[in-house]
C-alpha positions as CSV (number, residue, x, y, z in Angstrom):
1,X,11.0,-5.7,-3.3
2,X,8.9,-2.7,-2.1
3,X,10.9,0.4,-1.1
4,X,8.7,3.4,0.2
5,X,9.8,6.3,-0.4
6,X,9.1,9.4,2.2
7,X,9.0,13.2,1.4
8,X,12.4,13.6,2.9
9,X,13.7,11.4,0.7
10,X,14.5,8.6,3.0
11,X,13.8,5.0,1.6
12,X,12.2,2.1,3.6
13,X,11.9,-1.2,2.5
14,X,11.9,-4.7,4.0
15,X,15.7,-6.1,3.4
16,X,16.4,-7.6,0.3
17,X,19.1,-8.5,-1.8
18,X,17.2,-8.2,-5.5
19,X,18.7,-4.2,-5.7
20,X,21.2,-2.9,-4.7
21,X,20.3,-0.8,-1.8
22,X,23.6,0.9,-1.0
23,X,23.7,2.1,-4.4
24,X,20.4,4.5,-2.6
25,X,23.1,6.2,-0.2
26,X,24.1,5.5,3.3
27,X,22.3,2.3,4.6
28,X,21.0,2.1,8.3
29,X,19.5,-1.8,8.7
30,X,17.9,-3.0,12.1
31,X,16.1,-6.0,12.8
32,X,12.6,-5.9,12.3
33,X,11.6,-9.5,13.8
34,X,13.0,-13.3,14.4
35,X,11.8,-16.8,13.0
36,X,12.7,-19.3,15.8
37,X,11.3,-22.5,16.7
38,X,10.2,-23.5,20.1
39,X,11.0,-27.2,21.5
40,X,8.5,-28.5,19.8
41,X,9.8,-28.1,16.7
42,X,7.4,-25.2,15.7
43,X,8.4,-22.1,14.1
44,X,7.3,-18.5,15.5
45,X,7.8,-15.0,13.9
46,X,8.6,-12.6,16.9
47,X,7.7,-9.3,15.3
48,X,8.9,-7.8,19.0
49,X,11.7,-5.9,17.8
50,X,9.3,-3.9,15.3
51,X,6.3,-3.6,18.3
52,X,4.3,-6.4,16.7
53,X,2.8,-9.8,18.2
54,X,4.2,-13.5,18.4
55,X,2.9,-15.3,15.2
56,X,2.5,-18.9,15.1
57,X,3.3,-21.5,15.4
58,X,3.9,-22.7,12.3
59,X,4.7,-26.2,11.3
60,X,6.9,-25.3,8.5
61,X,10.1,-21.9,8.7
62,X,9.0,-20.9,5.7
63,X,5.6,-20.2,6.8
64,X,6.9,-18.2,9.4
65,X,8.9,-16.3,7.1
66,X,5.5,-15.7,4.9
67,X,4.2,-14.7,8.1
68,X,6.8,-12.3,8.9
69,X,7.1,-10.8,5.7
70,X,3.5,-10.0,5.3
71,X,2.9,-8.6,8.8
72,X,5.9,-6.0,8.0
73,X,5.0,-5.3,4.4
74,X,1.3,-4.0,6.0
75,X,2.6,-2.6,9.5
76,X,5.9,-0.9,8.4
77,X,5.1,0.0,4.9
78,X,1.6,0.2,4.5
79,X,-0.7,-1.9,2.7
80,X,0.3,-3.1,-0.7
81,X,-0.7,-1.6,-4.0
82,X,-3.9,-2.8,-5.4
């Protein structure tokens, strides 16, 4: 789990259970995207609720997920450490 840290001291980070995040202070958590599938049976990350694009379709969820994560990781909190 990557938390970014900003000069004012507020933490962002894609959600995650592997810390406890409340222990940071008061928590404010929005949805950043949905994994869906279509009629198909393909699976899409809408990155909408973030202002991102429609990613897929995917045959599997979990490479939706992958999709998901990665997009946010780069778009909402920068790209990762080298």
């Amino acid at each position: 789990m990557r938390l970014v840290v900003e000069p004012g001291g507020r933490v962002r980070c894609r959600y995650g259970e592997a810390i406890d995040l409340a222990a940071l202070g008061a928590l404010s958590v929005r949805r950043a995207s949905h994994v869906e599938p279509d009629g198909a049976g393909a699976w899409w990350a809408d990155l909408a609720p973030a202002g991102g694009p429609r990613l897929g379709p995917f045959r599997l969820r979990s490479e939706a997920l992958r999709a998901e994560a990665g997009w946010l990781d780069e778009h909402l909190l920068g790209a990762a450490p080298g």
